[in-house]
C-alpha positions in Angstrom: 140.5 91.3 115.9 138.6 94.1 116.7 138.1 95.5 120.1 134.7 95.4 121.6 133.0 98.7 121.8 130.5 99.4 125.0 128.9 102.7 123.4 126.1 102.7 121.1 126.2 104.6 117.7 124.2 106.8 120.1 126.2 107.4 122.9 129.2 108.2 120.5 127.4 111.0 118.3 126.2 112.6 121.8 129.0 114.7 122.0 129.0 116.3 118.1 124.8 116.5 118.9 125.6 118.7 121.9 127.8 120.8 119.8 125.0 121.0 117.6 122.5 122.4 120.1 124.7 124.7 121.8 126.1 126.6 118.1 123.7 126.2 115.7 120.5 127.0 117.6 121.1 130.3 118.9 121.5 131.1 115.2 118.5 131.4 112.7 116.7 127.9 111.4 118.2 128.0 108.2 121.9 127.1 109.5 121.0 123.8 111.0 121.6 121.2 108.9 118.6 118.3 107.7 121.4 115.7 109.3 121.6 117.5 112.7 117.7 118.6 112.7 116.7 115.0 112.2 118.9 114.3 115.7 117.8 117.2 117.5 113.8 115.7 116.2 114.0 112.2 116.9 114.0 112.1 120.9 110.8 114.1 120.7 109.2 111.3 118.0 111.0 108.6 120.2 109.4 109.9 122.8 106.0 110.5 121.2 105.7 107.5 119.8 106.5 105.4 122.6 104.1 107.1 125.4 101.7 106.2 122.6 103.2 102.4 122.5 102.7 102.0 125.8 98.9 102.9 126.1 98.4 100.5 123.3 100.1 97.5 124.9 99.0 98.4 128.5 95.3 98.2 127.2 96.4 94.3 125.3 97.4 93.5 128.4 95.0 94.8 130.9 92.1 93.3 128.1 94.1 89.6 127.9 94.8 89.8 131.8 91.4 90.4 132.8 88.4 90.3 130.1 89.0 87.5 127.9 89.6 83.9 128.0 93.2 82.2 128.1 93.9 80.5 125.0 97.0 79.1 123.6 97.5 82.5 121.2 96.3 84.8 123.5 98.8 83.4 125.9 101.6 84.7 123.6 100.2 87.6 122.5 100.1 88.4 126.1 103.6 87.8 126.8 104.6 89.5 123.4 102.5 93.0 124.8 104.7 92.7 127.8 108.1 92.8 126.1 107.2 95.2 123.8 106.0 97.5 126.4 109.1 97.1 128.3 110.7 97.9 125.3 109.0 101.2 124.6 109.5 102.0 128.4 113.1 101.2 127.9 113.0 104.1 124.8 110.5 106.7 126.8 113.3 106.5 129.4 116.1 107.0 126.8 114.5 110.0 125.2 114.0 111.8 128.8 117.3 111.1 129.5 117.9 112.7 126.5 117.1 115.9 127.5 119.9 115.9 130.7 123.2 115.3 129.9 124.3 114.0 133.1 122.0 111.6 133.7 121.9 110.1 129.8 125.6 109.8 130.1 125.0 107.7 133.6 122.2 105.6 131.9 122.6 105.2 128.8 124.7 101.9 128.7 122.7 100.2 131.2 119.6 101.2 129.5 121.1 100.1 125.8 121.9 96.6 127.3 118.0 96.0 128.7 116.4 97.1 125.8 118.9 94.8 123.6 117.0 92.1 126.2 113.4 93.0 125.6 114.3 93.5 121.6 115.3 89.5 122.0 112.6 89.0 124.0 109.4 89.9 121.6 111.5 88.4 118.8 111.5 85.1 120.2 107.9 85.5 121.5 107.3 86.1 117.4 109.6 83.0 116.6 107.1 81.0 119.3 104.0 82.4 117.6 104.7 81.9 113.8 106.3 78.3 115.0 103.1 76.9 116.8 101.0 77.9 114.4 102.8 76.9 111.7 103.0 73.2 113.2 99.1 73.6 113.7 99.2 73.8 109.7 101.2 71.1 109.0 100.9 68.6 111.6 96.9 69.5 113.0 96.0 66.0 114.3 99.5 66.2 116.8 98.5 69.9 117.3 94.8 69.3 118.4 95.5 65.8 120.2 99.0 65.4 121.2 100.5 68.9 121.4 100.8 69.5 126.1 98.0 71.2 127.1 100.2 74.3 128.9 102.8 74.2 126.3 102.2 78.1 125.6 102.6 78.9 129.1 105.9 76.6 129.7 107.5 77.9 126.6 107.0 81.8 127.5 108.3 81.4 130.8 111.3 79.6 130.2 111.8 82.1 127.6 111.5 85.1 130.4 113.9 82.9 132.3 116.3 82.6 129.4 116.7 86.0 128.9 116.7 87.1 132.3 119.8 85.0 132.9 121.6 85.7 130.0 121.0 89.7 131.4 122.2 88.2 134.0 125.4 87.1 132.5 126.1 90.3 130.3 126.2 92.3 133.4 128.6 89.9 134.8 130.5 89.8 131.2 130.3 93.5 130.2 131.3 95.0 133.5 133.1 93.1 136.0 135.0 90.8 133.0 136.4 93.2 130.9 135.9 93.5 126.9 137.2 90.4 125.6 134.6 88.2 127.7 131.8 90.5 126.7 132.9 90.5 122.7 132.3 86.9 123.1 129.0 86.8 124.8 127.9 89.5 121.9 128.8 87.6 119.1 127.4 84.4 120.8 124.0 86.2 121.5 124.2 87.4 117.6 124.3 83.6 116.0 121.7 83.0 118.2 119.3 85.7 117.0 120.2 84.6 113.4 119.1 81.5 114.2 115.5 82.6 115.2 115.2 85.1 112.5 115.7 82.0 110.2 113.1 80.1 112.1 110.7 82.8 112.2 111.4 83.1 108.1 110.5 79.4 107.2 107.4 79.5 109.5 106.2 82.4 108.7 106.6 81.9 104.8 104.6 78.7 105.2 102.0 80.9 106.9 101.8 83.1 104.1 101.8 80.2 101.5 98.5 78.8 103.4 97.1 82.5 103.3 97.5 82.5 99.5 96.0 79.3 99.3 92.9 80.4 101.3 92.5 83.5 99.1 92.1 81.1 96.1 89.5 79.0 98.3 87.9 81.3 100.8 89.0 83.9 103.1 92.0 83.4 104.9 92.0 83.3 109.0 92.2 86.5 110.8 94.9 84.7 112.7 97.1 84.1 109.6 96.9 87.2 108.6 97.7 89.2 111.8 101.0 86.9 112.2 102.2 87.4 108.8 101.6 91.1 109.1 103.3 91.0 112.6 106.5 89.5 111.5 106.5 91.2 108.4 106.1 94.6 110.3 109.1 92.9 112.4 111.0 92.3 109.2 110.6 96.5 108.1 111.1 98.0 111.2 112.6 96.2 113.9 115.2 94.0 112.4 117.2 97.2 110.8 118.1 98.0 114.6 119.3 94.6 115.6 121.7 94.8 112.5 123.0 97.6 113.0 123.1 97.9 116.5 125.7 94.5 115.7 127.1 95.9 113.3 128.6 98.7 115.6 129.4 96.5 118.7 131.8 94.4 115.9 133.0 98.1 114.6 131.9 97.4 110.9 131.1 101.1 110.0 130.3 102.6 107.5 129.2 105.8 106.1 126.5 107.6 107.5 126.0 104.7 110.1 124.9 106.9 112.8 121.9 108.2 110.5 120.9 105.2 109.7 121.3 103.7 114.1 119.4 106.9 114.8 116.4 106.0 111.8 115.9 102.3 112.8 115.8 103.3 116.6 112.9 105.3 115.7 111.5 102.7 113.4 112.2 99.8 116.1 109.9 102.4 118.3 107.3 102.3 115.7 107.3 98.6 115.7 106.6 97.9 119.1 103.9 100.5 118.9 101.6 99.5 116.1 101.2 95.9 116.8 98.0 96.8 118.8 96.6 98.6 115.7 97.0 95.2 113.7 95.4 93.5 116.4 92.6 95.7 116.1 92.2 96.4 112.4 92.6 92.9 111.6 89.9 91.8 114.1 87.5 93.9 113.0 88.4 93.0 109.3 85.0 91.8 107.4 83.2 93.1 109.8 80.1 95.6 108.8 79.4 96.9 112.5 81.5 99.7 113.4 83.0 101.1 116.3 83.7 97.8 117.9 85.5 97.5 121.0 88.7 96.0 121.9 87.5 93.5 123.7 84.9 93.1 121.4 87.5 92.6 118.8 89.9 90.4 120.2 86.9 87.9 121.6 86.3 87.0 117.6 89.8 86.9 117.0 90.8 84.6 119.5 87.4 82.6 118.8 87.9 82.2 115.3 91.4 80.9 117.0 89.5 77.2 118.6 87.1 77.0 115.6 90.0 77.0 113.1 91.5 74.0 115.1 88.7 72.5 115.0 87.7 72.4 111.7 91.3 71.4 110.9 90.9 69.0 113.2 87.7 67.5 111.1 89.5 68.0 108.0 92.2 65.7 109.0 90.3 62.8 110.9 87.2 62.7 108.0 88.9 61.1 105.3 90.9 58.7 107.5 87.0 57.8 109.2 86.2 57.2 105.2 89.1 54.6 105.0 88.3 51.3 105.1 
């Protein structure tokens, strides 16, 4: 069996990165590699683009906080703004490390094991989404009649509790335990994360069936559209770093593997930062008025949210009325 690696992909390309600053940057810009340029680059776009995250997710969550109206999506949108913005705060803090060698040595471990967390976080918050709704498709009289009124709410917090005892136990695991413990706890967490990436695949594939079927009929729900084009943004750009952020905790390597670790941090970075720009392009889709606000935009969106399960509601219950 293979023995358990603590370091990132990373953490164990610091050390030839270094080398690269301290000999080939005194020298003239044509000796430095594309390879080692692309390292030397991507804690400034890490950077960049998660300062830029974070504004976009603190203003989701200051607008679902405080201006608008709790419903059962906006519930989980909420909570999904939250762990990607701890997330991107985990990255901001990765890249400033960055830049002192000292204290990225001392934190960069630690800060690899809580943004694992918040990375399983907002993928299970996407799993929750694509699931509900998905049941409101198939099953809309249980959704709109039977389905607990504070389900949302229950189900986000016990998955923030989840999560924040299984940190709980990889601390325990990883540093008091020894390797063999924590190898364990890694591939355990791993079949779990299959496990919702398959749920979030058969939900979110019936969601994009009932899209095509609405583009036949009429146009499709704003709120179909922004989940598809969430999870499929999840799918592009934040899966890649799960797999091979596994991939190098179980030693499978192979060539170029650091390139590729350092290209889907940056895209997992890009994917916690653009879901506010769906949010907001999507709401204002159809929509001849420009210039919108955010809250503006996420009022119709979450609006369109009730009247959607209401008319499915109708839908269902009309030709059963018609029965006699």
């Amino acid at each position: 069996m293979a023995q358990f690696s603590t370091k990132s992909p990373w953490d164990q390309g610091y050390d030839n990165r270094i080398e690269v600053m301290r000999t080939e940057l005194p020298q003239s810009p044509g000796n430095v590699t594309s390879e080692g340029t692309f390292s030397l680059v991507l804690p400034y776009l890490v950077l960049v683009i998660s300062l830029g995250g974070l504004v976009g997710n603190g203003i989701v969550l200051w607008i679902l906080s405080f201006r608008i109206k709790k419903s059962p999506f906006s519930i989980y949108i909420l909570n999904l703004a939250g762990a990607d913005f701890l997330h991107l705060a985990c990255w901001t803090l990765f890249a400033i490390g960055f830049f002192s060698q000292i204290l990225f040595i001392s934190v960069s471990v630690v800060i690899t094991f809580i943004t694992l967390i918040f990375y399983n976080v907002g993928l299970s918050f996407l799993v929750a989404i694509s699931t509900e709704r998905c049941l409101s498709v198939l099953f809309p009289i249980w959704y709109r009649c039977l389905r607990p009124r504070h389900m949302s709410a229950t189900v986000c917090t016990l998955i923030w509790a989840l999560y924040i005892l299984l940190f709980a136990v990889m601390g325990l695991t990883c540093v008091h335990l020894g390797h063999g413990p924590c190898y364990g706890f890694v591939v355990t967490t791993s079949v779990w994360v299959l496990l919702l990436i398959g749920m979030m695949s058969v939900s979110s594939l019936t969601l994009l069936l009932r899209v095509q079927c609405s583009f036949q009929q009429r146009q499709p729900p704003r709120l179909y559209i922004l989940i598809v084009l969430t999870v499929l943004l999840f799918f592009l750009c934040g899966l890649p770093f799960g797999i091979l952020l596994l991939m190098q905790y179980l030693e499978f390597n192979f060539p170029y593997m650091l390139n590729f670790y350092e290209l889907s941090l940056l895209l997992s970075t890009l994917n916690s930062s653009v879901n506010p720009l769906i949010y907001f392009f999507v709401g204002s889709f159809r929509q001849k008025r420009l210039r919108e606000s955010f809250v503006v935009v996420l009022q119709r969106m979450l609006g369109e949210e009730a009247e959607m399960d209401e008319g499915q509601e109708t839908a269902s219950i009309g030709p059963m009325e018609m029965t006699p």
